[in-house]
N, C-alpha and C positions, 0 to 999 in steps of 0.2 A: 224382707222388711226394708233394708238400705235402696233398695231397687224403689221401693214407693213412697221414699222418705225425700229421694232425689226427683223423682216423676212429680211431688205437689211443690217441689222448690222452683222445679222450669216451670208447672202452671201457674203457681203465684207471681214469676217472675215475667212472663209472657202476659199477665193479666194486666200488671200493675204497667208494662209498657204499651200496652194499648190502650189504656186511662189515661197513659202520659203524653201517647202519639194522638191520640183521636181529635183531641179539640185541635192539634196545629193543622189538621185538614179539613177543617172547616172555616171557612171565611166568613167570620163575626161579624165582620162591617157590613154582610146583606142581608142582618138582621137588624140594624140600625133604626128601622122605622117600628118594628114591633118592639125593639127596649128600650124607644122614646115614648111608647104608649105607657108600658108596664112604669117606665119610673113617674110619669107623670099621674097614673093611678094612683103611685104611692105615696107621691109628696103633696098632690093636688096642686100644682102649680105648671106653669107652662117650662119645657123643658128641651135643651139642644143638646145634642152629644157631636160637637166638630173633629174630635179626634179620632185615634183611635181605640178599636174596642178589641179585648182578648179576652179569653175565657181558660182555665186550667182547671182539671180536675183534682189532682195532686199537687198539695199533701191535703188538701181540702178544696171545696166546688169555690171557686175565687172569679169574678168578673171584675177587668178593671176596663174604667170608662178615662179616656185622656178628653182634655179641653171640656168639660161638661157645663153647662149654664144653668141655673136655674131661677125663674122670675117669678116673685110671689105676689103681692098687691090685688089688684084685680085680672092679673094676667096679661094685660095687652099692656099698661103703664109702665110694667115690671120695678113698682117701687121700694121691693124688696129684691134685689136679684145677688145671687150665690154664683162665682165663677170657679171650677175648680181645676186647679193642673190634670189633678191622677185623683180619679176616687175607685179606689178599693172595697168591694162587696165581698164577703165570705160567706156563703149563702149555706143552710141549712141542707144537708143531704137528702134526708126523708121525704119532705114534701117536694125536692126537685124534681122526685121520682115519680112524682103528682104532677108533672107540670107547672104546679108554685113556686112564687120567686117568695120564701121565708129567710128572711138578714141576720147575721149570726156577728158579723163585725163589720166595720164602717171605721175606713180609713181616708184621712182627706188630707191629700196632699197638697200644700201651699194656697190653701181657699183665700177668697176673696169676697167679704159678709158689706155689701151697699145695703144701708137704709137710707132713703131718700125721704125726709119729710116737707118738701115744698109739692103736693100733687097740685094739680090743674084744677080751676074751680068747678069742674063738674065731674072731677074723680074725686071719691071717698077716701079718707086718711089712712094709708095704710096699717095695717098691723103685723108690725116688728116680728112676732113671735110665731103663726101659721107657718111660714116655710119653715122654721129647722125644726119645731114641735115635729112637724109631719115628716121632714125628714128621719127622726127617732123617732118616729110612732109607733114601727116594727118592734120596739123595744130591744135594740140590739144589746148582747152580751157586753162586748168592749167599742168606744166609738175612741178613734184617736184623731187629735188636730196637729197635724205639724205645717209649722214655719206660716201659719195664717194670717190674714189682716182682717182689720173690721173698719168701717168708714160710714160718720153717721151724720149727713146734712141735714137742716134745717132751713127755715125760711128764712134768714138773714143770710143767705149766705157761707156762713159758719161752717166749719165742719170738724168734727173727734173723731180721731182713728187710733186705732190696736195695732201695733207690732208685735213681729215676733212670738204670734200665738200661737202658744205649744201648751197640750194638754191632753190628758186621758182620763175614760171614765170608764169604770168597770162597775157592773149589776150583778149580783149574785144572784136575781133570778128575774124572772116578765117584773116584777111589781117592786123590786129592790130588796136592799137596800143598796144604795148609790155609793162611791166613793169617785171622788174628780180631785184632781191635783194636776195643776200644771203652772204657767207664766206666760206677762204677756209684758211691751212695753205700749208708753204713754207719756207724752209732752217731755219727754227724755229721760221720766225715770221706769224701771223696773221693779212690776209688782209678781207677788207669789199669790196663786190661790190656792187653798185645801178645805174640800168641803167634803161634809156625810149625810148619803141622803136619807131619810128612814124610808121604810114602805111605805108605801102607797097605799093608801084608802082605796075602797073602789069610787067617793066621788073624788078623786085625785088630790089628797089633801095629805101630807106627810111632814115630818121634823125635818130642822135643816141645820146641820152645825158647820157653821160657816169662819175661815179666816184668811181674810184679805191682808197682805205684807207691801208695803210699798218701803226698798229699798233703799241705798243711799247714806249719806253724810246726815239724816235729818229723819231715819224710820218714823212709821208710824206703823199699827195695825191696828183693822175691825174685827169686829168679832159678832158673829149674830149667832143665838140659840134661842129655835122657838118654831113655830109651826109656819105651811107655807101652804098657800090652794094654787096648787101648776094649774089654774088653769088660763089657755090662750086670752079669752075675753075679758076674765076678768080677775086677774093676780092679785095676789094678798100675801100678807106677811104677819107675822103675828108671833113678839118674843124679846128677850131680853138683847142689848146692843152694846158695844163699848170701841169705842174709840180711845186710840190714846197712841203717844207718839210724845219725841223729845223738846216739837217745839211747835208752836202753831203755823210759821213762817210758809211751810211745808204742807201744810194741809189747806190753807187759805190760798194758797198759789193753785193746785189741783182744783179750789169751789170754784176760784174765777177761771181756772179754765174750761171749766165744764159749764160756765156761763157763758163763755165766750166772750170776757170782759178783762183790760188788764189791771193786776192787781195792785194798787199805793202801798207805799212803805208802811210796814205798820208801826206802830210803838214799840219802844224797848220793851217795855214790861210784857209783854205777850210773845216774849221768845224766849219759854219756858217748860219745864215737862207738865203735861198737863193730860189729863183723860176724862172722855165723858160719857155718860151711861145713862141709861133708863128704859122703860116699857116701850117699843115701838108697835106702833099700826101704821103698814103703809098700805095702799092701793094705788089705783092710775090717777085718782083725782087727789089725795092729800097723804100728808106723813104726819104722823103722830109721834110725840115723845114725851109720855107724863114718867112721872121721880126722876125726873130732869137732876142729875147730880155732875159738877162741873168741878174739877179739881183742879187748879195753875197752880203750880208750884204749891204754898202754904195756905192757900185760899182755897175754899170750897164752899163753894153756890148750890142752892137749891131751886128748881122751876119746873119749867113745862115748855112745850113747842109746838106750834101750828105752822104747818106749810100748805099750801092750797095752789096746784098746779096750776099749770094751763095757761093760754094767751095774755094771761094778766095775773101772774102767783103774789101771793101775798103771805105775811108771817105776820104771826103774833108770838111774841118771848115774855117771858117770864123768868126771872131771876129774885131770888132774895136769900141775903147770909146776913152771920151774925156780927161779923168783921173781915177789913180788908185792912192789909199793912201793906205798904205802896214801900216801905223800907227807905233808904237813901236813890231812889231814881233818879233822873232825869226830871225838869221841870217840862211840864204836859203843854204841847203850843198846840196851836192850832191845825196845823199839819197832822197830828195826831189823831184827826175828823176826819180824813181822808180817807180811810174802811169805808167810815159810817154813809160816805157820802156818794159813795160808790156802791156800797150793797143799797140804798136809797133808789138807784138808775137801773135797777135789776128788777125789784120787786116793792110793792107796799107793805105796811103795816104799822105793828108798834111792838116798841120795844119797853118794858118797867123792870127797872130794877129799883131793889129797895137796898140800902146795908144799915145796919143799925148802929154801927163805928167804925169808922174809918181812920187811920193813924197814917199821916204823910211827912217824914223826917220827924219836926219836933211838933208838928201841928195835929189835934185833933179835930173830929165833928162826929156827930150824933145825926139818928135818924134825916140820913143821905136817902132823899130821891130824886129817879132820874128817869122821868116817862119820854120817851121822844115816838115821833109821830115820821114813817117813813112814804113820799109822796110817789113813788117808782120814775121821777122825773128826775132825780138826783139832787132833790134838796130833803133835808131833815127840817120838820119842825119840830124846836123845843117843847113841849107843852108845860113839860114841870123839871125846875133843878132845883133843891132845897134843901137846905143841911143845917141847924141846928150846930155855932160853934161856942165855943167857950165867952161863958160869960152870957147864957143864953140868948146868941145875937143870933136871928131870925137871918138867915140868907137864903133870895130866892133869884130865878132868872128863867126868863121864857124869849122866844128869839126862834131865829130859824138860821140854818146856813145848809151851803151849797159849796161843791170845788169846783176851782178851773186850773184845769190842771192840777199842778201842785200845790195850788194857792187855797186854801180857805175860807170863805169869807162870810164872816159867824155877824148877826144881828140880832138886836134885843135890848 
């Protein structure tokens, strides 16, 4: 018995060193041209492997590809293109055994995510999301991103980029549920994400409990719960949203930078804890936010939001409360338009707010409105200021103003 117990320790052991020796006598790199085929089957985009390539059987079937490119767009423009140091495949035993390349884990070492949005006038607008969708399309068990970047131009020139992306996502099965936790940095500061994906529908429509952390002397977090359609062509979101953070100073720095616009001083009184919440519907063409609820400090607003993307976005706000107490601030100059005049050079629309009283030091007013009209040329026109003060004296003002610079210059 000892005699047959030692004879299957040298077979397993003789087994398990020919698993281990077998693939370093084979030279991987003159297979180069057929695992340029197989990954470009899999991702559907055009694909370079400049490095080198090894294969290990043990402690699982593992292929790692060094310098790897990957170009999505239409393939020749490569206006989506993925560069990777070291990517990691941990491939499925069974169907190896098939001749099938089935992906079990997806590790990607130090990537590099170009979206290029200026294409050429007779190439089509790329779409952002085809390469890495198809990269996961295999539905792998765990994909991990270490020490990654993201870089995302537009037609002005412009450009937003990701440090420091680092993150992991684990499926508990082909169809989920999802869980992704990682960080990344952005315009200097560092944010946390932790999201949960629910299953997957079969036409790919699942929950998302989402919370975005952006770091620092001045936090803030998002928060989305509510349904989402993964799909490439045409995304959607659908569910409740909250924002909220210690000061707006901080959140208003990140919209212009994601405008690619620099942000004016704002007013004292908006550097306050403040959270906002309601129903969203977004798509690629607009964002929705009806029971619009706005909390600054002791103020809280009620409204709605229209945003309408694209080469020409435009807003329409709604706001209305039943009081606002301004407290002992600061007298209001005209530098204090300098937001307004500036989100005015971004986009169109209008903005109405209504407040039904308003209390500023010892002064009051009644039924305050305040419709302004936004040209995307950087000037505001007043349409309506009107307030109802004491002693029922009618006051109204209509005018337009525009900045230069830090300067003002209000008419009416």
């Amino acid at each position: 018995m000892r005699s047959i117990v030692i004879t299957l320790i040298l077979l397993v052991a003789v087994i398990a060193a020919v698993l281990a020796t077998a693939p370093l006598m084979v030279d991987w790199n003159d297979y180069r041209g057929v695992l340029t085929r197989q990954a470009e089957a899999l991702t559907g985009g055009a694909v370079a492997i400049d490095g080198r390539i090894d294969f290990s059987l043990l402690p699982s079937p593992t292929l790692s590809l060094a310098q790897t490119r990957l170009a999505g767009g239409d393939g020749a423009s490569g206006q989506t293109r993925l560069e990777i140091d070291r990517i990691d495949l941990r491939l499925r035993a069974l169907p190896l055994l098939r001749g099938e390349i089935r992906i079990r884990d997806i590790r990607l070492v130090r990537p590099v995510l170009e979206i290029d949005r200026t294409p050429g006038q007779d190439a089509p607008p790329p779409d952002d999301s085809n390469l890495l969708l198809s990269l996961i399309g295999n539905r792998p068990d765990h994909l991990a991103v270490v020490d990654g970047r993201a870089v995302l131009r537009d037609d002005r020139g412009a450009g937003d980029q990701l440090d420091a992306v680092d993150f992991e996502m684990v499926a508990q099965s082909r169809d989920g549920p999802f869980t992704l936790q990682g960080g990344f940095e952005t315009g200097g500061r560092q944010f946390d994400l932790d999201a949960l994906i629910g299953r997957l529908s079969p036409d790919q429509v699942g929950t998302l409990q989402l919370t975005l952390s952006a770091l620092g002397q001045q936090p803030a977090r998002l928060r989305y719960n509510g349904a989402v359609w993964w799909h490439a062509d045409d995304p959607r979101a659908r569910g409740e949203v909250t924002l909220a953070g210690q000061g707006t100073g901080s959140v208003a720095a990140m919209i212009s930078d994601a405008l690619g616009r620099a942000r004016p001083p704002l007013p004292p009184w908006l550097y306050q804890p403040f959270e906002l919440s309601g129903r969203l519907q977004l798509d690629r063409q607009s964002l929705q936010l009806e029971e619009l609820r706005l909390q600054l400090a002791a103020t809280r607003t009620d409204g709605q939001l229209q945003l309408a993307f694209g080469a020409s976005p435009t807003m329409m706000l709604g706001l209305q409360t039943e009081r606002i107490e301004l407290g002992e601030l600061p007298p209001v100059l005209p530098a204090d338009l300098a937001p307004l005049a500036a989100l005015a050079s971004a986009l169109r629309g209008e903005i109405d707010l209504s407040v039904a009283a308003l209390q500023y030091r010892d002064r009051s007013a009644e039924r305050v409105r305040l419709r302004l009209r936004l040209t995307g040329d950087g000037e505001v026109a007043v349409e309506q200021a009107s307030a109802i003060l004491p002693g029922q004296t009618d006051l109204r003002f209509a005018g337009r103003f525009a900045a230069a610079g830090e300067r003002v210059d209000l008419r009416g």
